[in-house]
C-alpha positions as CSV (number, residue, x, y, z in Angstrom):
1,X,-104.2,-100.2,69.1
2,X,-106.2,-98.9,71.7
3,X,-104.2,-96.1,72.6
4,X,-104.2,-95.6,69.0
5,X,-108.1,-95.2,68.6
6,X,-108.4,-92.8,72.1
7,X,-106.9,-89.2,69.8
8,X,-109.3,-90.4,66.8
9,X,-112.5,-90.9,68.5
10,X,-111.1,-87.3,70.5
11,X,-110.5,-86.0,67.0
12,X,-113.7,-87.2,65.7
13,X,-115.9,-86.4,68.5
14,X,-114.4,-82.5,68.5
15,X,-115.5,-82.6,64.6
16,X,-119.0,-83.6,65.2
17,X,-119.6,-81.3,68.3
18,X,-118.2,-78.5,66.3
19,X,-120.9,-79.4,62.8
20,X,-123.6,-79.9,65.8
21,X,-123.0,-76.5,67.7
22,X,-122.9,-74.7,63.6
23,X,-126.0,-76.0,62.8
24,X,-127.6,-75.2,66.1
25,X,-126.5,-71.5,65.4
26,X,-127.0,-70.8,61.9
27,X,-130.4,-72.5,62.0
28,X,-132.8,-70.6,60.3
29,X,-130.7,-67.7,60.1
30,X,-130.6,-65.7,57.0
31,X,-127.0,-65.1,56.5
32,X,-127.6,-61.9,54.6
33,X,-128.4,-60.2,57.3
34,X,-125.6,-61.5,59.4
35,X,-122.8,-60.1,56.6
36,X,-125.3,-56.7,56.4
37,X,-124.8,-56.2,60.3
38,X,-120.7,-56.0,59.4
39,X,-121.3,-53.6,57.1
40,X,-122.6,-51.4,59.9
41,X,-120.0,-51.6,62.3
42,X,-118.3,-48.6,63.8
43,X,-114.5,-48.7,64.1
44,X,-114.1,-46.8,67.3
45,X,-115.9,-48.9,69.4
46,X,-114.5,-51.8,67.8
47,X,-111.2,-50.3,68.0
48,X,-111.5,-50.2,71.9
49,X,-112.6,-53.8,71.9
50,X,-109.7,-54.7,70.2
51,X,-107.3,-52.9,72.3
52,X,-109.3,-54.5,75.6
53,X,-108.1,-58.2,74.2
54,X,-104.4,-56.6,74.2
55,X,-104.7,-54.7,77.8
56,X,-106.2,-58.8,78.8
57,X,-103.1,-60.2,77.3
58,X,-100.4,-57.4,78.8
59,X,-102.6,-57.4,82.2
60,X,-101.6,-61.6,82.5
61,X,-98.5,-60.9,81.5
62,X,-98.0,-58.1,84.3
63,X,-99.5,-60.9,86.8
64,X,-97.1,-63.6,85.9
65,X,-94.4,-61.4,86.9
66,X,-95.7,-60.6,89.7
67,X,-96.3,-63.8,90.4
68,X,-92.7,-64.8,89.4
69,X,-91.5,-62.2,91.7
70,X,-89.6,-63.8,94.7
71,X,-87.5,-65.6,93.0
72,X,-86.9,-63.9,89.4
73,X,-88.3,-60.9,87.0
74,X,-88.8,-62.5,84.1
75,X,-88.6,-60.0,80.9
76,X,-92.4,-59.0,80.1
77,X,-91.6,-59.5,76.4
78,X,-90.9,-63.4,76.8
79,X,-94.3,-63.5,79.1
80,X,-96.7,-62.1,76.7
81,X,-95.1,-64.2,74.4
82,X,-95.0,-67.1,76.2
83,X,-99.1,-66.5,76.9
84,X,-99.6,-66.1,73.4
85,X,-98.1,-69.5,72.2
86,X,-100.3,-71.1,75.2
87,X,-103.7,-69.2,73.7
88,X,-102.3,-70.7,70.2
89,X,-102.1,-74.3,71.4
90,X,-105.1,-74.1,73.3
91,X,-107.0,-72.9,70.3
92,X,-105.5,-75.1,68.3
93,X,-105.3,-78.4,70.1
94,X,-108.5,-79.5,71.9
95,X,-107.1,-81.0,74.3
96,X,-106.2,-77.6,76.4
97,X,-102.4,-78.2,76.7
98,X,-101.5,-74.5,76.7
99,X,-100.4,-74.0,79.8
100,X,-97.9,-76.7,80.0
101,X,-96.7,-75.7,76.9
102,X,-95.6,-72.1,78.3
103,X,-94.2,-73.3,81.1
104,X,-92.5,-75.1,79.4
105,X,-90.6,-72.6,76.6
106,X,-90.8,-70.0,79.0
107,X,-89.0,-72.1,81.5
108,X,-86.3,-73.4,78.5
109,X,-85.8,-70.2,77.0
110,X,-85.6,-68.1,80.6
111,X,-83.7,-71.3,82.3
112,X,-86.0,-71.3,85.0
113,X,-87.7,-73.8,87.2
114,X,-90.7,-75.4,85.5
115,X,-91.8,-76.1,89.0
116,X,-92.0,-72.6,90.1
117,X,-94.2,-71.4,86.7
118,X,-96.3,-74.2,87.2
119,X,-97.0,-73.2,90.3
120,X,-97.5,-69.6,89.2
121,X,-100.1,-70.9,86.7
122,X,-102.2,-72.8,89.2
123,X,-102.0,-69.9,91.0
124,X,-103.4,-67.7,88.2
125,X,-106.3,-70.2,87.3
126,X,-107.2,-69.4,90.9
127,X,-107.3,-65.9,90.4
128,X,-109.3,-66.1,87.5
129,X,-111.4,-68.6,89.2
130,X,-111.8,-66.0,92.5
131,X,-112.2,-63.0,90.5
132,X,-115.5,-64.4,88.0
133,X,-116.8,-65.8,91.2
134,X,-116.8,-62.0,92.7
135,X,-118.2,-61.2,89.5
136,X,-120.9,-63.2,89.2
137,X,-121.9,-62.6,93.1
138,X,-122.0,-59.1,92.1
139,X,-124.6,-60.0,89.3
140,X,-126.5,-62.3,91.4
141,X,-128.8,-59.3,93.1
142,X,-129.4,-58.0,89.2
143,X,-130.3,-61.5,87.4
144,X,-133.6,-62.9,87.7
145,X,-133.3,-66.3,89.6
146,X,-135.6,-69.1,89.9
147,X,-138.5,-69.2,92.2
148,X,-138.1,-72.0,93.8
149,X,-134.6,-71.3,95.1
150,X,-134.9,-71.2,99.5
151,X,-132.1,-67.5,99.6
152,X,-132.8,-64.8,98.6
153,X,-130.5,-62.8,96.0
154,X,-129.0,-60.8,98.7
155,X,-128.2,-63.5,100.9
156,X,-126.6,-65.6,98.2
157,X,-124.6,-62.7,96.8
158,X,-123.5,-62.4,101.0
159,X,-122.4,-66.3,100.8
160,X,-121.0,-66.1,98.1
161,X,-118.6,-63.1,99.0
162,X,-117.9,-65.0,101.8
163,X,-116.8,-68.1,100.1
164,X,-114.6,-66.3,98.3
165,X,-112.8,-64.2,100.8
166,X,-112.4,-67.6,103.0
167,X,-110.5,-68.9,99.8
168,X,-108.7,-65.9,99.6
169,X,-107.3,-66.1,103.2
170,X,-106.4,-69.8,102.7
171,X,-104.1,-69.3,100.0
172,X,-101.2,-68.8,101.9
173,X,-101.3,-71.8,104.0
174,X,-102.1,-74.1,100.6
175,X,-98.5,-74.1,100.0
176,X,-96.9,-75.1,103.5
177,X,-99.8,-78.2,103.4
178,X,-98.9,-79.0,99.8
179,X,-95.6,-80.3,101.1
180,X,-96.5,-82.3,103.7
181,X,-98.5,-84.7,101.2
182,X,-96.3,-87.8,100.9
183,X,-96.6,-87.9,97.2
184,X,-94.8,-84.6,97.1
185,X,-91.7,-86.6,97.8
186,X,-91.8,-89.5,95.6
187,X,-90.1,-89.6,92.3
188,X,-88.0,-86.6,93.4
189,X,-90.8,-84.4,93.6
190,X,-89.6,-82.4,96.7
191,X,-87.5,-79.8,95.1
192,X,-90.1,-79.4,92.7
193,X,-93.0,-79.8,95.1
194,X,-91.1,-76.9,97.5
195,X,-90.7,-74.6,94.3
196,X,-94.8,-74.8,93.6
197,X,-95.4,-74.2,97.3
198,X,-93.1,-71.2,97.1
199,X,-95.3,-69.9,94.1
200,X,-97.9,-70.2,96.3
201,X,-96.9,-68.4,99.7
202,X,-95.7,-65.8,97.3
203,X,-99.4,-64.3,97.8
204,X,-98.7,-64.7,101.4
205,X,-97.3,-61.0,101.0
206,X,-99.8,-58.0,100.6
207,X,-98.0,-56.0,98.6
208,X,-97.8,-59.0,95.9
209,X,-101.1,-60.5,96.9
210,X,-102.5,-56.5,96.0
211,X,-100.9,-56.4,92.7
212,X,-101.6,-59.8,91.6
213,X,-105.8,-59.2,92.4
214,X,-105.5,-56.1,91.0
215,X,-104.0,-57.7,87.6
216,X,-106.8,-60.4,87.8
217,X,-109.4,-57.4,88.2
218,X,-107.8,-55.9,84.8
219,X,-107.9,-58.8,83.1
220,X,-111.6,-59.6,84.1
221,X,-112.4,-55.5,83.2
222,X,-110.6,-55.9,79.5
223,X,-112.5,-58.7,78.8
224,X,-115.7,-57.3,80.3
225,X,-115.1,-54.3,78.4
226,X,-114.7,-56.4,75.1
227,X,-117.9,-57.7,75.1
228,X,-119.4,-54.3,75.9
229,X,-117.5,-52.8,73.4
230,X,-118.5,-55.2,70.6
231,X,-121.7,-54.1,71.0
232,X,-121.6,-50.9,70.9
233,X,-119.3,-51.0,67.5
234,X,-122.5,-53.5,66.1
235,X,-125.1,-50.7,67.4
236,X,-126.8,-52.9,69.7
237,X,-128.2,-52.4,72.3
238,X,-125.3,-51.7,75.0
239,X,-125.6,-53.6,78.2
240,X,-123.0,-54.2,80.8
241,X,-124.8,-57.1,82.5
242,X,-125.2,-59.0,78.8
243,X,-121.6,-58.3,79.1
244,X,-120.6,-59.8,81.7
245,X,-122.9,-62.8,81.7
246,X,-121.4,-63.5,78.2
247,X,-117.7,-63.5,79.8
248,X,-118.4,-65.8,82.5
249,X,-120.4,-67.7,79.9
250,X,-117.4,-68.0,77.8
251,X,-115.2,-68.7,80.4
252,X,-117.0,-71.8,81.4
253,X,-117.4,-72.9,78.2
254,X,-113.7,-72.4,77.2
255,X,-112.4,-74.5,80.2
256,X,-113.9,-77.5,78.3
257,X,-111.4,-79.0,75.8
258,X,-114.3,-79.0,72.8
259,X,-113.3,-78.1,68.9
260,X,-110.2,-76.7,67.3
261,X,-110.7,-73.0,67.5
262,X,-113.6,-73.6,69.2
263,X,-115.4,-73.4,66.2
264,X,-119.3,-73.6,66.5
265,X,-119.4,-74.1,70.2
266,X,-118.1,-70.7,70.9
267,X,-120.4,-69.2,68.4
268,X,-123.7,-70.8,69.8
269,X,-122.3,-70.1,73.1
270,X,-122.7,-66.4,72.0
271,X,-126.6,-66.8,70.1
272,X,-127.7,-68.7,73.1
273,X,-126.2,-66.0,75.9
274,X,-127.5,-63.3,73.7
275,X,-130.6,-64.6,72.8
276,X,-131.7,-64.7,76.7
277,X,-131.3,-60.9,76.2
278,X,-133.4,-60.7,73.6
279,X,-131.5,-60.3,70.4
280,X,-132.4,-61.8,67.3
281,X,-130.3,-64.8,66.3
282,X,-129.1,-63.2,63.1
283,X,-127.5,-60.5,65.2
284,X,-126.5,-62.3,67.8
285,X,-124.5,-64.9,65.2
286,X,-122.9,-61.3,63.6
287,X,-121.8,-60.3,67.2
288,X,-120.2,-63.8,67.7
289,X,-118.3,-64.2,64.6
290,X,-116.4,-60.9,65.5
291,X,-116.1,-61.7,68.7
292,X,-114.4,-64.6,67.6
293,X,-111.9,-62.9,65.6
294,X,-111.1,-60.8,68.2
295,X,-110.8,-63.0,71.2
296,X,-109.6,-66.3,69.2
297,X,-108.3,-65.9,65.7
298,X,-105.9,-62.9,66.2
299,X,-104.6,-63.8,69.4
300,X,-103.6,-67.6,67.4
301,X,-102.4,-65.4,64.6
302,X,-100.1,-63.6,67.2
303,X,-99.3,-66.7,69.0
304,X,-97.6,-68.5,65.9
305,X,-95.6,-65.4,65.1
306,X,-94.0,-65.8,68.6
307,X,-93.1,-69.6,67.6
308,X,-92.3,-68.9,64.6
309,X,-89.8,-66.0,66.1
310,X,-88.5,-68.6,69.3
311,X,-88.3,-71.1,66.3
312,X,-90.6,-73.6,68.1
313,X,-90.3,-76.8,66.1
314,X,-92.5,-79.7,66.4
315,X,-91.8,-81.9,70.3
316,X,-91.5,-78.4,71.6
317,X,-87.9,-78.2,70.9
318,X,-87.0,-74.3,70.9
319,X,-83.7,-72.5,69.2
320,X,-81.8,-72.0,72.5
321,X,-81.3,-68.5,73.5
322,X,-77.7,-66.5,74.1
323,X,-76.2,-68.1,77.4
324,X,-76.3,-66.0,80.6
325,X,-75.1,-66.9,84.1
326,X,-77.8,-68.2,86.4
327,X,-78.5,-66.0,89.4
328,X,-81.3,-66.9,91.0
329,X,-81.2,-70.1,93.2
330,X,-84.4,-71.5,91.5
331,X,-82.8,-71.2,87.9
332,X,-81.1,-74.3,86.5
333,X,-78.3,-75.4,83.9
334,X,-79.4,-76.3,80.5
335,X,-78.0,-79.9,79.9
């Protein structure tokens, strides 16, 4: 019963987050004037913003394979799908499950080792974790910060570049420690603790560790780029820093399973980032309601044509593909 009650109250609690964060954002707002701010829009910029959330979505995909390299080339195709379905779940289902859901259809429908993308992923959310870090240590010396705080801008920015590149050189070695942890080898998690570490030491060379960085920097610019180039298409005023405070604002906010579609909260995510620039509320909801569609809805849209087209069926059973030999010593059999 119990077990029962745990997705209901999720369920429940997602629904009154998402009615909390609306009300918080259209509150005292006249609506009018948010519709008569679409009316002014101006398609090329928007058109540029649109084409930045596609660049973000080919720019993972190009990482993956990288990422996927040693041991296989997956097709970039089944990888921008495969990224696609995972946005679509994780839009879709509060309870951030995307990732393990491409891993898994890309592993059934590629026959490889769920091990070895899962590792690739952890190694992605580190990327994207290494690369906002850099971004926001760039912004530290432009952002006011609070008097009371004992370093100076400069000297945070410095520890904070050094953080980061002392993560950076550690990377390598995380695999070879990962499997000496004992629970690596319980419940025949050896092979598939090896084929994660492998993921991991694949940065280990510079040539892949180079590519892979400079995907996460494309991926960080196209959505950087977004932002900016919402703002131009609403004719406001055009600021790379509101930009980029907004992405990292996002980001953080995103990584916190919340509402389906992240309805409300990522719209007041928006008025409040905004509103610390100085932007009315009325255009700052306008500019988040498109952003929305741009960054959420069409990427879902795209993401359920890609099921729909693997034939994805509900317990993530997938039509299987045409059999090919396995190759690669990491691939396995389909029972």
């Amino acid at each position: 019963m119990a077990s029962r009650a745990v997705p209901l109250v999720r369920t429940g609690g997602g629904i009154a987050l998402a009615l909390l964060c609306t009300v918080l954002a259209v509150h005292d707002v006249d609506l009018a004037s948010v519709s008569a701010h679409w009316s002014q829009v101006q398609p090329l910029p928007l058109a540029l913003a649109a084409g930045m959330v596609l660049v973000s979505i080919l720019a993972k995909a190009g990482r993956w394979q990288v990422l996927c390299a040693p041991h296989a080339r997956p097709p970039l195709v089944t990888l921008t799908a495969g990224i696609l379905v995972g946005q679509t779940v994780n839009n879709l289902v509060p309870v951030r499950l995307g990732e393990i859901v491409r891993v898994y259809l890309v592993g059934e429908r590629l026959r490889l080792s769920r091990s070895l993308l899962l590792g690739t992923v952890l190694v992605e959310k580190a990327l994207d974790a290494l690369t906002l870090a850099l971004l926001l240590t760039v912004l530290l010396p432009l952002v006011a910060l609070p008097a009371w705080l004992p370093w100076p801008r400069v000297g945070a920015a410095i520890l904070g570049a050094g953080l980061i590149g002392l993560v950076l050189a550690s990377l390598p070695q995380i695999g070879v420690r990962l499997e000496r942890w004992p629970w690596v080898h319980r419940w025949d998690l050896a092979r598939r603790g090896r084929e994660m570490a492998s993921a991991l030491r694949a940065l280990g060379a510079p040539r892949r560790a180079a590519l892979a960085g400079g995907w996460s920097l494309v991926v960080i610019g196209a959505g950087l780029l977004t932002n900016y180039g919402l703002l131009l298409a609403l004719g406001l005023p055009a600021s790379l820093l509101a930009a980029a405070v907004l992405l990292i604002v996002l980001y953080v906010g995103g990584t916190v399973p919340a509402t389906v579609g992240r309805l409300g909260v990522f719209h007041y995510l928006v008025v409040l980032t905004l509103g610390g620039f100085g932007l009315p509320k009325a255009t700052a909801l306008s500019y988040a309601v498109l952003l929305h569609g741009l960054v959420v809805v069409l990427p879902t849209v795209a993401g359920l044509l890609c099921a729909w087209y693997w034939g994805v069926r509900p317990g993530l059973a997938i039509r299987p593909p045409a059999p090919r030999p396995a190759t690669d010593p990491l691939e396995r059999s389909r029972p």
